[in-house]
Phi, psi and omega in degrees: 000011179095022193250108154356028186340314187205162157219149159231105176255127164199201181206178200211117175274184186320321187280348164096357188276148164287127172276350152318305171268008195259312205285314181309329216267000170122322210327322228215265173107038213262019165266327220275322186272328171274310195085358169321166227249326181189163188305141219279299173317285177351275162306352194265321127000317182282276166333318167301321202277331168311278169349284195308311190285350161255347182055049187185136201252003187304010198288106174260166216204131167325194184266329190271010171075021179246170185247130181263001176281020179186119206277156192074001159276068190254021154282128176333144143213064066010289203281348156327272221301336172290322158285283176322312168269014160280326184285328140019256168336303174303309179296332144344000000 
């Protein structure tokens, strides 16, 4: 009906691992080694949940892909906000 459903933002590196489990399995780390505010999943998770609840890719963000529009999300989303609107584009 024109509606979002689900979002999965993750990546898959060189090696074929997925980033979502490799950042749950420890992977990544980025509170304990970075001092980030939660975990890479976490925040990618936040974003997502952004997406559903507004149905709307409008998020804005710096020049540096980052957002002060979605509280706990201090991770890049440009390419978030880039993928979502090719797949957009696509579902049209």
């Amino acid at each position: 009906n024109g509606f979002i459903a689900d979002v999965n933002w993750s990546a898959v590196n060189t090696e074929g691992q997925d980033k979502k489990t490799l950042d749950k399995e420890g992977g990544y780390q980025m509170v304990a080694r970075g001092g980030a505010i939660d975990e890479w999943y976490v925040q990618a998770q936040r974003i997502e949940h952004e997406l559903l609840r507004t149905q709307s890719i409008d998020i804005p963000y710096d020049d540096g892909g980052y957002t002060d529009a979605v509280s706990g999300v201090t991770i890049h989303i440009d390419d978030f906000v880039a993928l979502a609107e090719k797949a957009l584009e696509q579902a049209r």
